[in-house]
C-alpha positions in Angstrom: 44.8 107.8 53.1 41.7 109.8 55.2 42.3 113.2 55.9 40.5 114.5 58.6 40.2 118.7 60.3 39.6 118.9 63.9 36.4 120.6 64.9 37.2 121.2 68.7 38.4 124.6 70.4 38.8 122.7 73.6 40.9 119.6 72.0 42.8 121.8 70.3 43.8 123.6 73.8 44.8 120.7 75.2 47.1 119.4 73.1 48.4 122.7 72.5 52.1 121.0 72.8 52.4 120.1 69.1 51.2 123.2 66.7 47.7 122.4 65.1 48.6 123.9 61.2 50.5 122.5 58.9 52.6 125.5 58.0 53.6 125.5 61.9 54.3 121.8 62.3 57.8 122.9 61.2 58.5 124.6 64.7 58.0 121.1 66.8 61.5 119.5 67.9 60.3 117.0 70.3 63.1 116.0 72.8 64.5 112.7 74.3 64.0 114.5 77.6 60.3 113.8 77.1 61.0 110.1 77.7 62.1 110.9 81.1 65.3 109.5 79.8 68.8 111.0 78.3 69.9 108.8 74.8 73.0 108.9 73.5 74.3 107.7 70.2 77.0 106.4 69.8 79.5 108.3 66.8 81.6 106.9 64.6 85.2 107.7 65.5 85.8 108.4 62.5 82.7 111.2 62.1 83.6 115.0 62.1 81.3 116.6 64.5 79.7 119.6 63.5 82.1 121.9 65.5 84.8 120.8 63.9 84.7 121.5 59.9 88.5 120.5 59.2 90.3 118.0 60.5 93.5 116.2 58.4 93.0 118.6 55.9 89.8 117.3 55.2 86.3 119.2 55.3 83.2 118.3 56.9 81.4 118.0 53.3 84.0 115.6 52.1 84.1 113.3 55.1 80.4 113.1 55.0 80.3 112.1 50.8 83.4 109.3 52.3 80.7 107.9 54.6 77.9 108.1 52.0 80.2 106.4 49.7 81.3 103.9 51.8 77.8 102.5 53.4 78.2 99.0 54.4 74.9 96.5 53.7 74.4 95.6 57.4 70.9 96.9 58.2 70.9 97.3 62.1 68.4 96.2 64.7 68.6 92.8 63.7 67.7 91.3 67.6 65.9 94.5 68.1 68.8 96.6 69.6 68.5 100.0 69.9 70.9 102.8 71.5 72.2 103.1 75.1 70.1 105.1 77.9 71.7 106.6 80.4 69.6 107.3 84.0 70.6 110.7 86.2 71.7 107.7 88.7 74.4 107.0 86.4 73.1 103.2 85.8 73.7 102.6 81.7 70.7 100.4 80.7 69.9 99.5 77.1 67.0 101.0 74.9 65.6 98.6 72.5 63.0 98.8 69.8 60.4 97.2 72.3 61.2 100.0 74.5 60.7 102.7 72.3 57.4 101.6 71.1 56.1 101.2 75.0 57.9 104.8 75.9 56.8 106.6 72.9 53.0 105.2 72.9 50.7 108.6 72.6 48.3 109.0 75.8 46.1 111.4 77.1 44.8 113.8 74.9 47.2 113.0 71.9 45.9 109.9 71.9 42.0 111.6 71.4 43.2 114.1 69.2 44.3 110.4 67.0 41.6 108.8 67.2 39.9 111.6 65.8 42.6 112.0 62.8 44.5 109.1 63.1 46.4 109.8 59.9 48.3 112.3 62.4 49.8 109.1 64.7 52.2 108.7 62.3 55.2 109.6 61.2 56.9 109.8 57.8 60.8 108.8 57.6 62.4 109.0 54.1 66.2 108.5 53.0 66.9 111.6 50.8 69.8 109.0 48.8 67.4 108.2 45.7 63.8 108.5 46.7 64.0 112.6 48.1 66.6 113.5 44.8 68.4 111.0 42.4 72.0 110.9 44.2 72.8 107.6 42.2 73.8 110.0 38.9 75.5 112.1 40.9 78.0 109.4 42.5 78.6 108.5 39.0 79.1 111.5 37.9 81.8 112.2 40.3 83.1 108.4 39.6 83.9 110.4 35.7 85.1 113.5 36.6 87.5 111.4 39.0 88.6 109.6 35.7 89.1 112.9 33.9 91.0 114.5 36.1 92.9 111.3 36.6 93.2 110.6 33.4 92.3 106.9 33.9 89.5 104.6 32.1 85.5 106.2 32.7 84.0 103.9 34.6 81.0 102.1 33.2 77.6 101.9 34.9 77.8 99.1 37.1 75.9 98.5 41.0 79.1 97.6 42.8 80.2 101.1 42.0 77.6 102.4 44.7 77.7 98.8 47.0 81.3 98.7 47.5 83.7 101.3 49.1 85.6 103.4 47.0 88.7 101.7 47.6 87.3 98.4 46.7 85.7 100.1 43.5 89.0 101.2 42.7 91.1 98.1 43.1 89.1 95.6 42.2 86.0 96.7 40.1 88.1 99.4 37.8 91.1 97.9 38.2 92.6 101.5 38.0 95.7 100.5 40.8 96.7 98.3 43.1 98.2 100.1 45.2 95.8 100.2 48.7 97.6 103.9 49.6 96.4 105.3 46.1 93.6 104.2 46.2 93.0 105.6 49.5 94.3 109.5 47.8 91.7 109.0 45.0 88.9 107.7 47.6 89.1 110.9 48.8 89.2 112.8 46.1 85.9 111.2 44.7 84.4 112.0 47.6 85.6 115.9 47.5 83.8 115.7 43.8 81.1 114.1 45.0 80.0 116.7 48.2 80.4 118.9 45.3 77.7 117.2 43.5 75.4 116.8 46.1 75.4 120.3 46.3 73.9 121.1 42.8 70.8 119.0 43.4 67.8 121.0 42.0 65.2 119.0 41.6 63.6 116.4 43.5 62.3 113.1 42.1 58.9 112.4 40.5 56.1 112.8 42.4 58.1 113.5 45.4 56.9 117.4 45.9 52.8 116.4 45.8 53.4 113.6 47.9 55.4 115.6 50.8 51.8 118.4 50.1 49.4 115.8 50.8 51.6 114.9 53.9 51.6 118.6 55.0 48.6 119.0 54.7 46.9 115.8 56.7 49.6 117.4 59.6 51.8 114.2 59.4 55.2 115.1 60.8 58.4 113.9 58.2 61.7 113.4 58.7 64.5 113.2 56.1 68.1 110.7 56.4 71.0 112.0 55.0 74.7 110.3 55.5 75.6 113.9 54.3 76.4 116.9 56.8 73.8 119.1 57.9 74.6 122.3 56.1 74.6 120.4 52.8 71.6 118.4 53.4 70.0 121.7 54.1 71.5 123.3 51.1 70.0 120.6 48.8 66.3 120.6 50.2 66.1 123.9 50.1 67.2 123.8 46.7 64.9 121.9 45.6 62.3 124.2 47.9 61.4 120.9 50.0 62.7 122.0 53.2 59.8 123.6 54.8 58.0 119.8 54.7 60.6 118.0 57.3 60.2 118.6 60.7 63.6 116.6 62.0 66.4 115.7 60.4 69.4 112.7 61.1 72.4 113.7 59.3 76.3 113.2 59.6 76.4 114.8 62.7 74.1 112.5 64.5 76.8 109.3 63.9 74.4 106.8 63.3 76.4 103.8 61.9 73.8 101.6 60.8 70.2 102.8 58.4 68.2 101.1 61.3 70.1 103.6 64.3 69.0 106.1 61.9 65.2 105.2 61.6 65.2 104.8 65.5 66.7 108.1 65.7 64.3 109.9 63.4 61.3 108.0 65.4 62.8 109.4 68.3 63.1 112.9 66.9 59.6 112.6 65.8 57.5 112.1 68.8 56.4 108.6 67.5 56.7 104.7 68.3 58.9 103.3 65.6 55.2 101.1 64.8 54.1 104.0 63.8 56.6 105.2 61.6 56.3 104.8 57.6 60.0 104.4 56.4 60.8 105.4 52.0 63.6 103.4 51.4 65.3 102.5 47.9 68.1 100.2 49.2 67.2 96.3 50.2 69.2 96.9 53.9 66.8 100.1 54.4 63.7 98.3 53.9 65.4 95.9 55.9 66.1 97.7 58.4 63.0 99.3 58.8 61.1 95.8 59.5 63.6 95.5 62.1 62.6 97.9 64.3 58.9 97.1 63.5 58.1 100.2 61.4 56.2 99.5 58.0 58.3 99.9 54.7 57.3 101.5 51.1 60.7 100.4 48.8 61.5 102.6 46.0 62.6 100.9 42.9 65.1 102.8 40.8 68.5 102.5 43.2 68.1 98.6 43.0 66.2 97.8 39.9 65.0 94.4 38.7 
């Protein structure tokens, strides 16, 4: 990957819009008003929003680790859908992955400002779930303290433990009841445990740190997918003192129901057509996904081994 400084007062005036140093690239939130257009995703009615913490008796944290648990296989984007865009005439029209890469094209002076560093025309999209920090151990973990508090069998290492939702783990890969209304109470309480694990990530995985650097410091703009809330995603980068290196973020809140929604959305977030987005994925419906909407795909092995 090149690396290039540029070497122009005037350039860098006139495209003062996005902040020249790495260190500031942070401050950039570019907007979906910058389309001309107003996007709206669509949420999950069963998504806490962020103003709303409790609900049922069940916090934000906890609802988030359900839908982390519970992520079904379909990738998204399949025909090249996208999300709904809504004109100030009212008209409802639809805003595919074509769309976004003919909307989102750089022009102007951006797009001399990339030829000169073209490294900078991209943008960076990685899924924190096991290529930011090793979340796989920590689901596991909560699967045995689930057990112990329980008092039921530990579960043994086994995929469908993270492919399946909890209830289906339950019932028919542990075999712990069959009762569908237990296994709904102790869904939930695996996913209490495992919010709580989420939030003692320390360290990220190998190699992850100098790679976000090098990013920072060729001035590529990152983004970071979590199907955790906000505050804990937070709470974990900045544990493991990576926060500073992602620009946007698509979490919970955002109610993406499908990985490629969430790729669009960080693309959108980003300033950058999703064919010129980079997506780190370590699950086969990410990388999916990610050819989907047309952006390239680096999968990480360790999730999905062999």
């Amino acid at each position: 990957m090149s690396c290039c400084r540029r070497q122009s007062c005037t350039l860098e005036a006139n495209v003062s819009a996005k902040p020249d140093p790495p260190q500031q690239l942070g401050k950039y939130k570019p907007q979906s008003s910058d389309l001309g257009v107003k996007v709206t995703f669509r949420a999950d009615a069963g998504e806490a929003s962020s103003s709303d913490d409790k609900r049922d008796g069940v916090d934000h944290p906890t609802r988030s680790a359900m839908h982390s648990l519970s992520q079904q296989s379909k990738a998204g984007s399949e025909y090249g859908e996208g999300f709904l865009q809504l004109r100030l005439t009212g008209e409802t029209t639809h805003l595919d992955v074509d769309t976004l890469n003919e909307k989102l094209q750089i022009k102007g002076a951006e797009r001399m400002r990339h030829h000169m560093c073209p490294d900078e025309a991209f943008g960076m999209i990685f899924n924190l779930d096991n290529v930011i920090a090793n979340t796989k151990t920590r689901q596991h973990a909560a699967w045995h303290r689930l057990a112990k508090l329980e008092g039921l069998p530990p579960p043994k290492p086994d995929r469908s433990l993270f492919d399946l939702r909890p209830e289906r783990v339950i019932t028919e890969v542990l075999l712990w009841t069959r009762d569908w209304g237990w296994a709904r109470k102790l869904a939930w309480k695996v996913a209490g445990l495992y919010a709580e694990e989420f939030r003692e990530i320390r360290e990220p995985l190998a190699g992850v740190r100098e790679w976000l650097a090098a990013l920072s410091r060729c001035n590529i703009p990152c983004a970071v997918v979590s199907t955790m809330d906000r505050a804990s995603t937070r709470q974990a980068l900045e544990q493991m003192q990576l926060w500073d290196f992602f620009q946007v973020q698509v979490t919970a809140e955002d109610g993406m129901e499908t990985p490629a929604q969430c790729f669009l959305s960080a693309a959108l977030k980003l300033g950058r057509p999703p064919n010129k987005c980079v997506v780190f994925d370590s699950s086969p419906a990410g990388v999916t996904a990610a050819h989907n909407c047309t952006m390239k795909a680096v999968a990480i092995q360790g999730a999905h081994p062999g």
